[in-house]
N, CA, C and O atoms as a DFTB+ gen file, in Angstrom:
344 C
 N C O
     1  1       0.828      -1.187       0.000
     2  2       0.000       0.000       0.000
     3  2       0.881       1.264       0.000
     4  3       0.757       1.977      -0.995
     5  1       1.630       1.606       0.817
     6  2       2.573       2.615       1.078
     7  2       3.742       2.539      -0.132
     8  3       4.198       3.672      -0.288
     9  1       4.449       1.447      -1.148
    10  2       4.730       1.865      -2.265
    11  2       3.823       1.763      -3.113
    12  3       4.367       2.457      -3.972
    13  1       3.206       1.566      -3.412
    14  2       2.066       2.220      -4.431
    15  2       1.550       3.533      -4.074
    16  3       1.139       4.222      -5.008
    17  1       1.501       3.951      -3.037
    18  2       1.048       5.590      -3.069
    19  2       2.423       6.082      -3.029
    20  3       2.404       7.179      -3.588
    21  1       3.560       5.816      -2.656
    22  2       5.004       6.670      -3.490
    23  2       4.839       6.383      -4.560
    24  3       4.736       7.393      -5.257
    25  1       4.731       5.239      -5.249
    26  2       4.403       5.590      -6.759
    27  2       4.484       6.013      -7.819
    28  3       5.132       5.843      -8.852
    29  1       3.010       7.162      -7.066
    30  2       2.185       7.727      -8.257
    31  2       2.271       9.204      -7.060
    32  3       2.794      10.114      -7.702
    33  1       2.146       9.391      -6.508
    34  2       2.250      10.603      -4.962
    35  2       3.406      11.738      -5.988
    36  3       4.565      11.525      -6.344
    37  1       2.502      12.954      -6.235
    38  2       3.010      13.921      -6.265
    39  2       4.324      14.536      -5.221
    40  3       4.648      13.954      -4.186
    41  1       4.780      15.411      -5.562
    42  2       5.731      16.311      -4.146
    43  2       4.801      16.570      -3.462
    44  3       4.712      16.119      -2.320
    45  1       4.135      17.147      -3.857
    46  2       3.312      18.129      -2.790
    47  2       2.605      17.039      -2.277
    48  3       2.505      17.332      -1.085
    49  1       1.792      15.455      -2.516
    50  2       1.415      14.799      -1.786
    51  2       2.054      14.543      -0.465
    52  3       1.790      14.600       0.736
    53  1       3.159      14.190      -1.389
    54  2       3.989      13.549      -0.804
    55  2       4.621      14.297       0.831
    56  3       4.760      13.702       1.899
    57  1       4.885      15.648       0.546
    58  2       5.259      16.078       1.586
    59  2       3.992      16.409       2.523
    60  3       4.111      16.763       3.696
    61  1       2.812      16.255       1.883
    62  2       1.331      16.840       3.184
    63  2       0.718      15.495       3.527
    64  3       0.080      15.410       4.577
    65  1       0.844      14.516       2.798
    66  2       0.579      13.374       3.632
    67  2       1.714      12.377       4.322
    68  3       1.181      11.475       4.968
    69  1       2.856      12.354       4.324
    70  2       3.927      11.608       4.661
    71  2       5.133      12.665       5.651
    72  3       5.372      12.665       6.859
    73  1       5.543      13.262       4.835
    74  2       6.661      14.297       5.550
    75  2       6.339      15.400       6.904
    76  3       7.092      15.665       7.840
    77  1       4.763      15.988       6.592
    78  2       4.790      16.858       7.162
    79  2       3.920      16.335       8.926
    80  3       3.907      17.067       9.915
    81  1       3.342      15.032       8.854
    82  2       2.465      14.600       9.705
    83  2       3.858      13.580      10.571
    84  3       3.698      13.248      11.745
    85  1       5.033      13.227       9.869
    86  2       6.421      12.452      10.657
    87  2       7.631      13.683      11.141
    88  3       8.694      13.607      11.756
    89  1       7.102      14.464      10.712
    90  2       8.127      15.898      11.580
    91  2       7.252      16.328      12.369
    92  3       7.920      16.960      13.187
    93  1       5.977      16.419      12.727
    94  2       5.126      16.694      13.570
    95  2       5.223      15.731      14.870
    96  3       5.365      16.210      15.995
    97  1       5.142      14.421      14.645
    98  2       5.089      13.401      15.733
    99  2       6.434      13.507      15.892
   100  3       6.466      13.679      17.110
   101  1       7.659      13.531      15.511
   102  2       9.203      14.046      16.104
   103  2       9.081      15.418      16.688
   104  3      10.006      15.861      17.368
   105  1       8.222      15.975      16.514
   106  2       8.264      17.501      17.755
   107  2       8.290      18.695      17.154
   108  3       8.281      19.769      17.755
   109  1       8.330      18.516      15.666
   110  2       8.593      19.877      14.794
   111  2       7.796      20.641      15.115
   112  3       6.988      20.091      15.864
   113  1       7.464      22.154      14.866
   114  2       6.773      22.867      15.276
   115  2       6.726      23.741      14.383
   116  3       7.640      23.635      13.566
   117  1       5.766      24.869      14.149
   118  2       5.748      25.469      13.195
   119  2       6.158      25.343      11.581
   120  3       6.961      26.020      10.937
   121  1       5.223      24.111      11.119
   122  2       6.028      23.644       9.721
   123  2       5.068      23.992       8.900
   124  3       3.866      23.729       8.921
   125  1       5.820      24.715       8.049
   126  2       5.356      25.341       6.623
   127  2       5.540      24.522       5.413
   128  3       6.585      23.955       5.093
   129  1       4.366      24.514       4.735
   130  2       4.871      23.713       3.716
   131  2       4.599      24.661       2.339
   132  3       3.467      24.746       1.861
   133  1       5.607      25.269       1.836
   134  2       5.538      26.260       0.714
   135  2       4.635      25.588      -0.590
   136  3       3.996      26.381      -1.283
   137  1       4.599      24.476      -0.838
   138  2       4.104      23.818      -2.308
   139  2       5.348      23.834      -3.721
   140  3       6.549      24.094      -3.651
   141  1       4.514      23.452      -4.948
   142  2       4.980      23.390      -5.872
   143  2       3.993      24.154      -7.184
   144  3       3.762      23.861      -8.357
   145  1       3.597      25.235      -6.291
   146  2       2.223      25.977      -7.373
   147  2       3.232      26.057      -8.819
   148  3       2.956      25.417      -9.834
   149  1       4.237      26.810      -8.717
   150  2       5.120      27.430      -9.638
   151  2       6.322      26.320      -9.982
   152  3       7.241      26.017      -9.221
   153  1       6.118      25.869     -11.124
   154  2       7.301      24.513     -11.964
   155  2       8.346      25.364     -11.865
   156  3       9.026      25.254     -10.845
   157  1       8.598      26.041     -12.521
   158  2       9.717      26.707     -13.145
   159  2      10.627      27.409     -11.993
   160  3      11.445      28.230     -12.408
   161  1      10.572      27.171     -10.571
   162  2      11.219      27.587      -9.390
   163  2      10.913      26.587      -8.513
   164  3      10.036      26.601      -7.649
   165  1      11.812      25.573      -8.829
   166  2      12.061      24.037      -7.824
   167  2      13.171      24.404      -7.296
   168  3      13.666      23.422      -6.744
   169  1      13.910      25.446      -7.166
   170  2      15.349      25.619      -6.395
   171  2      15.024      26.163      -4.838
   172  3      15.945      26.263      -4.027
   173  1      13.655      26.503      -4.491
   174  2      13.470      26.865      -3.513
   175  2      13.069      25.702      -2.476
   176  3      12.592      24.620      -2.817
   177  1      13.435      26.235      -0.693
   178  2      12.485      25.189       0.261
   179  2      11.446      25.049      -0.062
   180  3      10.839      25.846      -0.777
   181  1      11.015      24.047       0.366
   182  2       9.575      23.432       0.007
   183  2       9.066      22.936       1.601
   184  3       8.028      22.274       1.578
   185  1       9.616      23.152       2.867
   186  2       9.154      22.765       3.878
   187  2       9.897      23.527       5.058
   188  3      10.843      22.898       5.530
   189  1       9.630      24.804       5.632
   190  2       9.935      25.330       6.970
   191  2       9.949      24.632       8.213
   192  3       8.955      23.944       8.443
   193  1      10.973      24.661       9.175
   194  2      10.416      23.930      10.392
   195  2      11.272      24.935      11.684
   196  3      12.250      25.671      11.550
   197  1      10.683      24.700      12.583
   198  2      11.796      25.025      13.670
   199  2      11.463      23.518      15.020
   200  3      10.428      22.854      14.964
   201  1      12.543      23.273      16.071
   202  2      12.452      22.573      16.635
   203  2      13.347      23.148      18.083
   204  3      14.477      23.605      17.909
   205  1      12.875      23.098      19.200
   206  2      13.315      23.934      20.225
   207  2      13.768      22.499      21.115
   208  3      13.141      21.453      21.288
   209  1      15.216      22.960      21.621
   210  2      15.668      22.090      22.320
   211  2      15.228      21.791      23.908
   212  3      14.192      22.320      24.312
   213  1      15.958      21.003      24.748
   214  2      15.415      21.293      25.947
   215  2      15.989      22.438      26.963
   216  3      15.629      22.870      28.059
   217  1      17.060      22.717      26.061
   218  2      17.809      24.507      26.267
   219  2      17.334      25.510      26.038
   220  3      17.891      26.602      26.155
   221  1      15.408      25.160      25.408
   222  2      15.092      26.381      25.125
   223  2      15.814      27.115      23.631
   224  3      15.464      28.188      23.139
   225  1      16.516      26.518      23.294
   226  2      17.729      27.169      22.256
   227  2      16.947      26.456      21.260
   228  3      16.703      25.277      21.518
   229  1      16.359      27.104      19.808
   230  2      15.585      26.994      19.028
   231  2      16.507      26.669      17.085
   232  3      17.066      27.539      16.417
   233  1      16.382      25.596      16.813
   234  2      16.998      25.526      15.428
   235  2      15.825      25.276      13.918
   236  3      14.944      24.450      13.682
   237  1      16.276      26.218      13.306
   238  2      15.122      26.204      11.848
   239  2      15.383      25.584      11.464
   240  3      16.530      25.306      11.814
   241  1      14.889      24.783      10.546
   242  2      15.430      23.262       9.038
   243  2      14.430      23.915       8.360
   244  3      13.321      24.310       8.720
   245  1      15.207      23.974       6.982
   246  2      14.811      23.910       5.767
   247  2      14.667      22.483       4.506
   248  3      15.706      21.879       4.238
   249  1      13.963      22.257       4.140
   250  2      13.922      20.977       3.205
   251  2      13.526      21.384       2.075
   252  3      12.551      22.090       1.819
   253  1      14.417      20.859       1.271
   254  2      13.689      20.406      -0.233
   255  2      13.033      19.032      -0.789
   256  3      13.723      18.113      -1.229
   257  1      12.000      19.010      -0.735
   258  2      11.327      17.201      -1.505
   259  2      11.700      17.483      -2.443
   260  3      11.850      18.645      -2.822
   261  1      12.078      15.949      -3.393
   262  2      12.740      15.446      -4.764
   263  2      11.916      14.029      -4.669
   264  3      12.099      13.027      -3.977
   265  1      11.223      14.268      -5.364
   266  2      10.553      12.913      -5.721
   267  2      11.203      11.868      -6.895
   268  3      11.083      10.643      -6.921
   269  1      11.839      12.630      -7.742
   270  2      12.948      11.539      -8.790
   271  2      14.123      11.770      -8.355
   272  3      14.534      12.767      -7.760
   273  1      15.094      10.091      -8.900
   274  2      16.098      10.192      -8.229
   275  2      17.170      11.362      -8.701
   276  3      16.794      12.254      -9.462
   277  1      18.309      11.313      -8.283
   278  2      19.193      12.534      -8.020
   279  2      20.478      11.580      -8.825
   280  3      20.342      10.359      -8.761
   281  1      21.518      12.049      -9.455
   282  2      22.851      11.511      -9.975
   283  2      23.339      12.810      -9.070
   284  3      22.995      13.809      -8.438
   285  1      24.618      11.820      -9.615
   286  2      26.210      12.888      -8.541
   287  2      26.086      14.206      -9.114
   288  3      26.348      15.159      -8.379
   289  1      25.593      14.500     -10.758
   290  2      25.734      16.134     -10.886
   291  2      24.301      16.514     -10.631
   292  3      23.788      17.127     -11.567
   293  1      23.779      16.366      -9.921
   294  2      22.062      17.096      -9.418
   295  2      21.306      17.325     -10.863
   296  3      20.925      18.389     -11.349
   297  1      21.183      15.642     -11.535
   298  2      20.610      16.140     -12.793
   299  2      19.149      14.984     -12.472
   300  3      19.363      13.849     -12.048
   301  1      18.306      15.282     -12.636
   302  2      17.284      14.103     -13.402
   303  2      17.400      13.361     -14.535
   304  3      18.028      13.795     -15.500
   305  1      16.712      11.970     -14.540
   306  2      16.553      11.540     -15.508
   307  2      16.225      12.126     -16.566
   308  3      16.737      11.792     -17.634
   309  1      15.471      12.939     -16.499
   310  2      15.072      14.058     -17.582
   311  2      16.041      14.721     -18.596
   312  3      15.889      15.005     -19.784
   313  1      17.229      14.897     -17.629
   314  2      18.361      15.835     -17.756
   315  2      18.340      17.328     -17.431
   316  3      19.051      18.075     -18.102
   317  1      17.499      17.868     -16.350
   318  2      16.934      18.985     -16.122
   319  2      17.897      19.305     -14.688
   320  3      18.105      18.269     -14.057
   321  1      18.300      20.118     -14.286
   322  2      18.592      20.507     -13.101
   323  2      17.840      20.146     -12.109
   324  3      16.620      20.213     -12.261
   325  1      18.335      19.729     -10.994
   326  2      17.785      19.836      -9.637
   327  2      18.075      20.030      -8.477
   328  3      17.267      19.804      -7.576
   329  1      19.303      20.494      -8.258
   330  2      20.133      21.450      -7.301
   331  2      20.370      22.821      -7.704
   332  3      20.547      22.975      -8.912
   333  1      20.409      23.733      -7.055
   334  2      20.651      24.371      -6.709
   335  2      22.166      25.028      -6.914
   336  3      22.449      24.541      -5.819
   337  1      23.596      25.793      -7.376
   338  2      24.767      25.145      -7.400
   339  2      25.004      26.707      -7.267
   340  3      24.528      27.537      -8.042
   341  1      25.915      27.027      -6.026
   342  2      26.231      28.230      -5.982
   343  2      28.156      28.460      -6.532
   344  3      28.662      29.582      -6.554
């Protein structure tokens, strides 16, 4: 059941039914999930979080979902970019 809905599971499924409900039960807090309205700007986060220690001392994570796989030069099968490369 669970590979068959990776599948066919969009990003954006993927991260509002799977990602964003397993950083929640780990303690995440405040998680944003930006989407994928706009194709043509996949270089951005796609998921805000912050997580506060027991120091009170507070750390943000940023994520990007990639639903196809990745080669060593951040290309898709496609041959399209998918990193980011400063």
């Amino acid at each position: 059941m669970l590979v068959a809905f990776l599948d066919k599971a969009s990003e954006d499924e993927l991260i509002e039914d799977v990602l964003l409900p397993l950083f929640r039960q780990l303690g995440f807090h405040r998680i944003t999930a930006a989407g994928h309205k706009d194709k043509a700007l996949e270089y951005g986060k796609d998921v805000w979080m912050r997580y506060t220690l027991p120091t009170q001392h507070v750390l943000y994570f940023g994520l990007q979902a990639k639903r196809d796989k990745l080669d060593a030069a951040g290309m898709s099968k496609s041959g399209t970019a998918t990193l980011a490369r400063s």
